[in-house]
N, C-alpha and C positions, 0 to 999 in steps of 0.2 A: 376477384379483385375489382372492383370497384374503379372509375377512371378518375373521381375526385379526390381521393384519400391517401395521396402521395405529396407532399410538400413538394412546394417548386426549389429548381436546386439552383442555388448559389451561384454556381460554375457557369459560365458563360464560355464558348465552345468557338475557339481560336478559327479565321476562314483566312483561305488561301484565294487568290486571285488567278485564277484558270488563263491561260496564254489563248492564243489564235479566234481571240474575240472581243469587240468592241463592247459589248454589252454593260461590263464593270460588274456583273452579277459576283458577287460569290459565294464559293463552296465552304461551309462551314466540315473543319476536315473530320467532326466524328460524325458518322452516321451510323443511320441506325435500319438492321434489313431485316429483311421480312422472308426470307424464303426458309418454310419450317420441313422438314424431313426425317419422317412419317407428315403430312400434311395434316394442317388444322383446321377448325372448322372456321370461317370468313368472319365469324361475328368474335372469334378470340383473337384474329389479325389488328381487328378493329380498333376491341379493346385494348390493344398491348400498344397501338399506335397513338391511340387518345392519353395512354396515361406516357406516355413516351414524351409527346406534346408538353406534357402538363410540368411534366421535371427538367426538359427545356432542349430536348433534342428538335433541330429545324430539319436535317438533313434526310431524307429517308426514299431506300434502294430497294427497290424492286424490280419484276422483270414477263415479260409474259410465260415464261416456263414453270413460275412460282404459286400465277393461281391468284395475289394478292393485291393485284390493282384494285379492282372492286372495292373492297374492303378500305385498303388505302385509300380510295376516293371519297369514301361515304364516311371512315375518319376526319380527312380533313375538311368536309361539307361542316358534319357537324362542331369542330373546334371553330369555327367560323361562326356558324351559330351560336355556339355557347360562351363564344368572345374570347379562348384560350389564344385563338390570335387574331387580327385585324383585317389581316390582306396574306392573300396567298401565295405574295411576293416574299412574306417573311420566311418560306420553306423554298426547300432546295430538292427538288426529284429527280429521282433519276429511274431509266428501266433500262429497257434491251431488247433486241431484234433476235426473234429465236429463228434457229437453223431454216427452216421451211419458209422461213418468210426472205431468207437470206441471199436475194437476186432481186435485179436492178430494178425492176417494172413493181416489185412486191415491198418497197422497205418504207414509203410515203405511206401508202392505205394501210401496214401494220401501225409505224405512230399514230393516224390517224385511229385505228381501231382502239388501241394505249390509251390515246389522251380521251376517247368517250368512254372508257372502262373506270379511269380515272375523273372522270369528271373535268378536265381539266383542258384551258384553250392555248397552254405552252405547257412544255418539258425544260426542265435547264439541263440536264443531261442525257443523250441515247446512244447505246452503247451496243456495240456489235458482241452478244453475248460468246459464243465460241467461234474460231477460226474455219468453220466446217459449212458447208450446206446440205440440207435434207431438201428431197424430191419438194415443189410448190405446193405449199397446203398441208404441210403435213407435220402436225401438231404431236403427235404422239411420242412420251417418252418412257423409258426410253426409244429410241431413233430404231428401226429395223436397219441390219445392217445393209442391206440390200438399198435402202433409201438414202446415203450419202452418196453426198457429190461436191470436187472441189471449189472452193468461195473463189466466184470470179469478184478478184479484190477492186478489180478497177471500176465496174459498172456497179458492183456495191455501194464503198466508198463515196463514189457519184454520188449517189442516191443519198447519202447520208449526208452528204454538204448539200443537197437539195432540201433537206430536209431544216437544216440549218438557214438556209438562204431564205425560205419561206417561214422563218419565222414559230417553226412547230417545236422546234429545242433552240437552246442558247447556246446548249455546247454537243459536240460528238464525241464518241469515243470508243476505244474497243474494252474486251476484258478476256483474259488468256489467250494475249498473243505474247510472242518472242521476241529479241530480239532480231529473228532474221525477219518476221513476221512483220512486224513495225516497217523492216527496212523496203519490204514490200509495200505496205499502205503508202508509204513516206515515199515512194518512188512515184506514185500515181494521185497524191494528192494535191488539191489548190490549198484544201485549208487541213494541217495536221490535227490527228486526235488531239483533243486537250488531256484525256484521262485515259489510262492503263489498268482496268482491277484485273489482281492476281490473286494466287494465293501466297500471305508473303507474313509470317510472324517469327518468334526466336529461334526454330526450327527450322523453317525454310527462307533464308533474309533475304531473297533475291537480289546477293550486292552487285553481279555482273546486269541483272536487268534494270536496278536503281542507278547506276552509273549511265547505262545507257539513254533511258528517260531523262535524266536531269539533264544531262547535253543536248536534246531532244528539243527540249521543253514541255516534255508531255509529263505531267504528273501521276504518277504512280498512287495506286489506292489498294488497300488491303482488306482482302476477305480473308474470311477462315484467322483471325488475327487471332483467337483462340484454340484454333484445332479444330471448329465447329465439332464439339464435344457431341454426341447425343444424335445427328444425322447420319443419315447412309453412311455420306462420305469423308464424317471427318473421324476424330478419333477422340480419345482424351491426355494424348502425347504428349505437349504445350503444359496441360494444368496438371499434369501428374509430374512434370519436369523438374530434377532434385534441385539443380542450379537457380532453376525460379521460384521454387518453393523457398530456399536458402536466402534469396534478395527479397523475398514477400516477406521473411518472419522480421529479417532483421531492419525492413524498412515503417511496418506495423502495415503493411498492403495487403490488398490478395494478389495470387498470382496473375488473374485476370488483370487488375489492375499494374502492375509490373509490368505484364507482354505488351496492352496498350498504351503503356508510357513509350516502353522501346520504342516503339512502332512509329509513334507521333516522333520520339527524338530521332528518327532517322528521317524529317522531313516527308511523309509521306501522308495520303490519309488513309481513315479508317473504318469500316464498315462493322460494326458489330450486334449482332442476333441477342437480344435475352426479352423472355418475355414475362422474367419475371420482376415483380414493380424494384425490389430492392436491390437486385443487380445492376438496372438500368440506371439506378443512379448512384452505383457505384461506381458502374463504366464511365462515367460522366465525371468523376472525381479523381484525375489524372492532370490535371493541367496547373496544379497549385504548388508542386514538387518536383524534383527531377532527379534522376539515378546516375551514380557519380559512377569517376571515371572506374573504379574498382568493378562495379557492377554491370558498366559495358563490356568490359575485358573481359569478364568471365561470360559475357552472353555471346560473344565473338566468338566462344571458344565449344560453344556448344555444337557436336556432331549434328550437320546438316542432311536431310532428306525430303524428296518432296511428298505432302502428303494426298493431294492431288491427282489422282494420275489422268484423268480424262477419259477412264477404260470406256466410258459411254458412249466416245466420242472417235474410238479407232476401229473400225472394219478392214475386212481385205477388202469389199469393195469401194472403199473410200479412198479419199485422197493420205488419211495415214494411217497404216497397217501395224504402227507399231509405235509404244511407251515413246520412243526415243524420236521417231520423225513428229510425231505431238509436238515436243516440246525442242526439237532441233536438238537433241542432246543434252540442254541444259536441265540434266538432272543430278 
């Protein structure tokens, strides 16, 4: 596929205004990620990100576990070049602090390694990828179990509003923490996360962790908003879904587009993977209709489980040994 030969789309892609910063940036709420699983090769990131650009996605999520900055950076070098867009203030980035880098002396020199991987002399978002830390330096995933060690949240955190304070992100933030988990960062923080990614679609609606973020003020953001169909870790549970399938015929959608309608109608944002040209903009084609009250009630009513589970990320020698201390129960 070619990065020219997708029509620019129509849809212009609703942004929220992110709390606990002066900045005024904002998050355009669909975005668009890049973490592929089985991995791809940097030069297909590239292109799925250029033609991504071209049908008018700004937002786009990555992370250093994924491999995709690179690629991500050398996308948006050349849309700058090729004039798909003007100023590199017109996108919204975001990545992540992976486990190893996940202690207080190590989370400056990891964005700094980010943002020259990415090409890039700010971040608007950096986001503490898992609740967990691995031994200093140690890049490998999966994590040996023997190399976890508990996230000291407070000397992290630090790190992470230092990180803000000097100007190298706009915004912080975590992604698969809890409710008790938040209540921890929120104990030891000057400046709260602005953003929460979970994994959150009509199957797992996270409404006790959406309640608790909106009180918060931190904004909730959804991965996996499809099942992440096709990776290790997701399924195809979401798009095989009768209840979605039943609101996709009779609304003329796909089901993709259904789940990410919910999603967006529950105030939240949205992170979504396709790298193929004609899905990307049909993910994009959600903002022009909306599903009535008949077809929330039946998605309320869909049997909830998480799909999720972290197993990468529980050891006996870690700080959790088990599905349930992961996730504090909320499952």
């Amino acid at each position: 596929m070619g990065t020219m030969d997708l029509e620019a789309s129509s849809f212009s892609v609703p942004q929220y205004e992110l709390a606990s910063n002066g900045s005024g940036k904002r998050m355009p709420v669909l975005g668009f990620g890049t973490a592929t699983s089985p991995p791809v090769e940097p030069e297909a990131t590239k292109t799925a990100v250029l033609a991504a650009i071209k049908v008018g996605y700004r937002h786009f999520d990555t992370a250093t576990k994924y491999g995709s900055e690179e690629p991500l950076g050398e996308a948006i070098q050349e849309a700058l070049s090729i004039g798909l867009i003007q100023s590199r203030d017109e996108l919204f980035i975001t990545t992540k602090l992976w486990c190893g880098d996940a202690h207080g002396q190590l989370v400056v020199p990891a964005l700094k390694r980010s943002l020259q991987k990415l090409k890039l002399e700010y971040l608007d978002l950096f986001l503490i990828h898992w609740p967990v830390s691995a031994k200093p330096g140690t890049y490998e995933f999966p994590i040996k179990e023997e190399n976890f060690l508990p996230m000291d949240f407070k000397s992290v955190w630090g790190a992470m509003e230092d990180c803000q304070r000097l100007g190298l992100t706009k915004y912080i933030g975590v992604s698969n923490f809890t409710c008790k988990k938040l209540k921890d960062i929120l104990n030891v923080a000057k400046i709260p996360p602005a953003v929460n990614q979970v994994e959150m679609n009509p199957l797992w609606q996270q409404k006790k962790l959406k309640e608790f973020c909106l009180a918060k003020g931190i904004f909730l953001t959804a991965y996996s908003p499809l099942g992440a169909n096709g990776t290790t870790w997701g399924d195809n549970r979401v798009l095989e879904c009768e209840v979605l399938k039943e609101i996709a015929r009779a609304e003329g959608k796909t089901v993709a587009q259904v789940s990410l309608r919910w999603a967006y109608e529950q105030g939240v944002g949205v992170i979504v993977k396709s790298f193929n040209g004609e899905r990307m903009k049909q993910n994009l084609e959600i903002f022009d209709w909306s599903l009535d009250e008949e077809d929330l009630k039946k998605i309320d009513y869909i049997p909830q489980n998480r799909g999720v589970l972290g197993l990468h990320y529980i050891s006996k020698y870690g700080p959790y040994k088990t599905v349930e201390e992961m996730w504090d129960g909320e499952l």
